[in-house]
BALOBA-1460 file (C-alpha; in Angstrom, 3 decimals):
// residues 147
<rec num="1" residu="x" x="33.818" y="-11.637" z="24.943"/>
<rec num="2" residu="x" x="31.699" y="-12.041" z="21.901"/>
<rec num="3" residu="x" x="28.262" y="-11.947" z="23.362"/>
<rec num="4" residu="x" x="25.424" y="-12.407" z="21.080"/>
<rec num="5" residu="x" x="22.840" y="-9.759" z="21.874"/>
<rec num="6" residu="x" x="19.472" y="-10.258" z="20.980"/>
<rec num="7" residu="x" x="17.140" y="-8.610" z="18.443"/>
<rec num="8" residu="x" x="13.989" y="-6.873" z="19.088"/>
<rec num="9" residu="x" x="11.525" y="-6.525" z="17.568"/>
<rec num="10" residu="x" x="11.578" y="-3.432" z="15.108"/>
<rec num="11" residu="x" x="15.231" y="-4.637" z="13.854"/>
<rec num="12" residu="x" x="13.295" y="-7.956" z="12.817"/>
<rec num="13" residu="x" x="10.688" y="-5.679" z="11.155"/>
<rec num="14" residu="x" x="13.358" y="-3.324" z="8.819"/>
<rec num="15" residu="x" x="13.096" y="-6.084" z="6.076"/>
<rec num="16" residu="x" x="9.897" y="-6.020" z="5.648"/>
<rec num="17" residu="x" x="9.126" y="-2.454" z="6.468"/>
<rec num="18" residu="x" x="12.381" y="-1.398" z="3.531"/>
<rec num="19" residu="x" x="10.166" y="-3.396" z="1.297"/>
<rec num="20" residu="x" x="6.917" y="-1.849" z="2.214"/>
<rec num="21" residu="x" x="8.921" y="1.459" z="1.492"/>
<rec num="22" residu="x" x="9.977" y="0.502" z="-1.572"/>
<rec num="23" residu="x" x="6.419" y="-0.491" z="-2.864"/>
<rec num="24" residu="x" x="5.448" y="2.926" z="-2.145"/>
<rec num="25" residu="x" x="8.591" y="4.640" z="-4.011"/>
<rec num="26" residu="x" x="7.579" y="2.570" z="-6.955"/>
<rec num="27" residu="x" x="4.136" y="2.895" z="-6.691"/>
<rec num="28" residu="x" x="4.460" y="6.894" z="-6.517"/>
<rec num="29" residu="x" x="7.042" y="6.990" z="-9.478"/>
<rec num="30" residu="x" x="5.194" y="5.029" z="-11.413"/>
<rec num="31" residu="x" x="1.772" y="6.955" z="-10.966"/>
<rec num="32" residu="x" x="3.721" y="10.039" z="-11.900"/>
<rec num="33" residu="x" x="5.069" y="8.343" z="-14.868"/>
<rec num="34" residu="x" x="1.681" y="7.056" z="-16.092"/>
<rec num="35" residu="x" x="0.140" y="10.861" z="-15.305"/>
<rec num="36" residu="x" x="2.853" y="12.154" z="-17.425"/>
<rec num="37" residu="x" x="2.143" y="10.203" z="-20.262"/>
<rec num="38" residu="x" x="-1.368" y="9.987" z="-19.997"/>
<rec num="39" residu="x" x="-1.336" y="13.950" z="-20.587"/>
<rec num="40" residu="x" x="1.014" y="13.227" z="-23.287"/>
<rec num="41" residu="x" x="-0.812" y="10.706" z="-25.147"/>
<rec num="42" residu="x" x="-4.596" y="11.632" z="-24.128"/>
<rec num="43" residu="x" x="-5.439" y="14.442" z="-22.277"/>
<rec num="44" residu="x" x="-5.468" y="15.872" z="-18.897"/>
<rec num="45" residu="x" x="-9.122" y="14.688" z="-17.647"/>
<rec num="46" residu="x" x="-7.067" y="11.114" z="-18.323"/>
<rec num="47" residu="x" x="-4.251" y="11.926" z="-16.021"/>
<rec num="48" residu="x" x="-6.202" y="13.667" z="-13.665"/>
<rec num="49" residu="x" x="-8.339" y="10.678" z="-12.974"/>
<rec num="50" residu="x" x="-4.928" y="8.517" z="-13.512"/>
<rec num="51" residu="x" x="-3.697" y="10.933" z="-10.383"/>
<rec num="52" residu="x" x="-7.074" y="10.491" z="-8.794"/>
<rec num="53" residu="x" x="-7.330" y="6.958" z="-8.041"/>
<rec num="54" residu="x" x="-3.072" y="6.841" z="-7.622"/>
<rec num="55" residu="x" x="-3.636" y="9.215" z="-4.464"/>
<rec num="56" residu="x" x="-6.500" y="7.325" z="-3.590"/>
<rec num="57" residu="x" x="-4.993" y="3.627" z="-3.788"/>
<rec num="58" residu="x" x="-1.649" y="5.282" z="-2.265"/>
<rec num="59" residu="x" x="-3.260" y="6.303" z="0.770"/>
<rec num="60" residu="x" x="-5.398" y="3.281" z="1.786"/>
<rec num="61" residu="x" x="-2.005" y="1.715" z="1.271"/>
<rec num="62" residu="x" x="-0.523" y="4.029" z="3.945"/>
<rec num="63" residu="x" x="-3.179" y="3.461" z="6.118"/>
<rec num="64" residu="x" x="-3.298" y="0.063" z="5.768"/>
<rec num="65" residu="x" x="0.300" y="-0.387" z="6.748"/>
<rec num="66" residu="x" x="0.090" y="2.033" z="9.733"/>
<rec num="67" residu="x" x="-2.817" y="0.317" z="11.123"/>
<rec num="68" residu="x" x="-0.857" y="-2.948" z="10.373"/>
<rec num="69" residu="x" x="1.907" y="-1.978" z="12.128"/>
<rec num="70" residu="x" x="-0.277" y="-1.345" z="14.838"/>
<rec num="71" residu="x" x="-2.336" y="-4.646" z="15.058"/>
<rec num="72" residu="x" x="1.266" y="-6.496" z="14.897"/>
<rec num="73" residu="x" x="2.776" y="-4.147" z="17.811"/>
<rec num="74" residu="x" x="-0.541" y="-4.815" z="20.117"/>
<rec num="75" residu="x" x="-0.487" y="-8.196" z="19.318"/>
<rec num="76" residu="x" x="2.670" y="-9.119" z="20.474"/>
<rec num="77" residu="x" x="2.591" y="-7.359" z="23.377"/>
<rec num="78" residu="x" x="-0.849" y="-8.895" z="24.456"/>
<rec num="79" residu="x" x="-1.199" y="-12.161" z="26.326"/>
<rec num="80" residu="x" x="-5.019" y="-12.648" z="26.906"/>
<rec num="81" residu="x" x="-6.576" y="-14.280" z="23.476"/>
<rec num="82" residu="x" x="-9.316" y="-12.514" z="24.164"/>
<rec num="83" residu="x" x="-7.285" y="-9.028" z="23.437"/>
<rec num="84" residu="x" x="-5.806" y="-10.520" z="20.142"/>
<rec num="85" residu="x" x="-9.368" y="-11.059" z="19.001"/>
<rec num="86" residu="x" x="-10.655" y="-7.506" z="19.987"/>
<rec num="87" residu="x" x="-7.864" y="-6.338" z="18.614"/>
<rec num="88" residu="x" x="-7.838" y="-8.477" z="15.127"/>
<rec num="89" residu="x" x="-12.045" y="-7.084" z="15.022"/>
<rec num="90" residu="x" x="-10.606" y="-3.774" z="15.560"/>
<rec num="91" residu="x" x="-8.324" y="-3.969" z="12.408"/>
<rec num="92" residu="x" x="-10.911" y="-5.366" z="10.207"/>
<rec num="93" residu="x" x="-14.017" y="-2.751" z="11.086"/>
<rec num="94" residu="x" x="-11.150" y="-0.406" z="10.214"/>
<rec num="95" residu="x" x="-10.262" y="-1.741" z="7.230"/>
<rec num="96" residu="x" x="-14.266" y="-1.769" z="5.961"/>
<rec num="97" residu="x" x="-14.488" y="1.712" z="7.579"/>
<rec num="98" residu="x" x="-11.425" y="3.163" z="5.360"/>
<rec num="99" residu="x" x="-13.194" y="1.068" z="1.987"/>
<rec num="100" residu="x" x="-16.344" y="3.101" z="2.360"/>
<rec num="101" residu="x" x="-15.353" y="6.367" z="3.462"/>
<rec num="102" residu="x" x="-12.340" y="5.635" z="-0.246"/>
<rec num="103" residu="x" x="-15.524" y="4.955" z="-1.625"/>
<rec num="104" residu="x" x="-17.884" y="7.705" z="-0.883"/>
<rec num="105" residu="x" x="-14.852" y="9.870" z="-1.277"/>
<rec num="106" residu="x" x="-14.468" y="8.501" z="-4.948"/>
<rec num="107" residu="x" x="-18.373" y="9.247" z="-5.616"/>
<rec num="108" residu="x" x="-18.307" y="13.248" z="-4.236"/>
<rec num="109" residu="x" x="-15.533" y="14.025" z="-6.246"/>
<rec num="110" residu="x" x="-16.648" y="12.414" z="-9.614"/>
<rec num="111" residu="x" x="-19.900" y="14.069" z="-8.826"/>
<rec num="112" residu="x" x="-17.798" y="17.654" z="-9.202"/>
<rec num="113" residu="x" x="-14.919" y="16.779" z="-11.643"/>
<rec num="114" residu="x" x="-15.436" y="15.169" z="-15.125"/>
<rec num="115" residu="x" x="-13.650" y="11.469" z="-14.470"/>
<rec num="116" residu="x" x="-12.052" y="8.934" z="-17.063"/>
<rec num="117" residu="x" x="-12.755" y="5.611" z="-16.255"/>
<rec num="118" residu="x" x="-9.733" y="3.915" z="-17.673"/>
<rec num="119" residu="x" x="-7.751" y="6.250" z="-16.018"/>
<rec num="120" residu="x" x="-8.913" y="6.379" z="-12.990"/>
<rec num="121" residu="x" x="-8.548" y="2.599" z="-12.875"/>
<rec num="122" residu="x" x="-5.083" y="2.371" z="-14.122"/>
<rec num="123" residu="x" x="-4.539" y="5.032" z="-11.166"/>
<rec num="124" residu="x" x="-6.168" y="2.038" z="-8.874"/>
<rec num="125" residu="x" x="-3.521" y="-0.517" z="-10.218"/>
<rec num="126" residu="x" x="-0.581" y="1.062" z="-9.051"/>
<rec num="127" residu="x" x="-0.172" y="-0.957" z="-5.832"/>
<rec num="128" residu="x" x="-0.713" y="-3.946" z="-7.048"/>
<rec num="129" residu="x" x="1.346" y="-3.257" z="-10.015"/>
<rec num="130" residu="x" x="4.111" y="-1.877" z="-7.384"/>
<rec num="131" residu="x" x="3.570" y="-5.310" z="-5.296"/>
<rec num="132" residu="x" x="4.121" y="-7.427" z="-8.121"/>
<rec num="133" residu="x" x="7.232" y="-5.706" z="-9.784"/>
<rec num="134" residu="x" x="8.479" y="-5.837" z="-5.856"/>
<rec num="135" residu="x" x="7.602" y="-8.999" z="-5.028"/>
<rec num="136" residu="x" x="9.000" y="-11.079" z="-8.428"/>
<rec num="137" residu="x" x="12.220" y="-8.491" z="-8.176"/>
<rec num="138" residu="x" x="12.581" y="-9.955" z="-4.280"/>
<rec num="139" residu="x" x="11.603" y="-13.687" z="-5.524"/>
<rec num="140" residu="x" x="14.553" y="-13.778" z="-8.149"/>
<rec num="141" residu="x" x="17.138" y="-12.166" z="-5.029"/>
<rec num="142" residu="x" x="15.712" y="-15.872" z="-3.294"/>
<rec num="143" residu="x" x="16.065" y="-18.315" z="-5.824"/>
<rec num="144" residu="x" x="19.244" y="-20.854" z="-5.984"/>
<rec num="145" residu="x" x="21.862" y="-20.175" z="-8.504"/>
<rec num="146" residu="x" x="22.226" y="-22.794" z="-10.809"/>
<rec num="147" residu="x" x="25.852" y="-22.643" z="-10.938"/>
């Protein structure tokens, strides 16, 4: 009567993908948090560049993850090693594709608008800040009680 069914795929995914979405809440919230009191304590060419490399940062992120996503999907439905490697080329002439065009991107608009170093790299940091806060938060949910 009890029959175990099986999982696919995308059910084996939701950890990791309710993760991912939580790195991105975080990330978000905390850009708009630093913005805010960047304004507060500086000025607004210091959250603007704050907001700058936040959007920036956030949407390689986004990208990165779709075309993730994507590699992992083809991947596992290929069978010819040959297709894993065209594929795994594929994801990485992307990936150098998206860092120029960020890049170029970053230079036109600080060629127009008046840019705040500082800011615009604590605007860069909000990812890996995310990650980190994420990743130690998930860490201490793994380790052995001591009890």
């Amino acid at each position: 009567m009890n029959e175990h069914v099986p999982t696919t795929s995308s059910s084996q995914a939701e950890p990791e993908d309710g993760m991912l979405r939580q790195v991105m809440a975080l990330s978000w919230l905390l850009l708009g948090a630093m913005a805010a009191v960047g304004w507060w304590l500086y000025n607004w060419q210091f959250a603007q560049s704050m907001l700058l490399g936040g959007i920036l940062v956030n949407g390689s992120f986004w990208l990165l993850k779709r075309d993730t996503q994507r590699l992992m999907q083809k991947i596992s439905q290929a069978e010819a090693g040959m297709v894993v490697h065209t594929e795994k080329t594929r994801f990485f002439l992307r990936s150098f594709a998206r860092l120029i065009v960020l890049g170029l991107l970053l230079f036109a608009v600080a060629g127009r608008v008046p840019i705040n170093v500082i800011g615009l790299t604590l605007g860069l940091t909000t990812v890996m800040v995310s990650v980190v806060i994420i990743g130690l938060s998930t860490y201490k949910c793994w380790l052995p009680s001591k009890a």
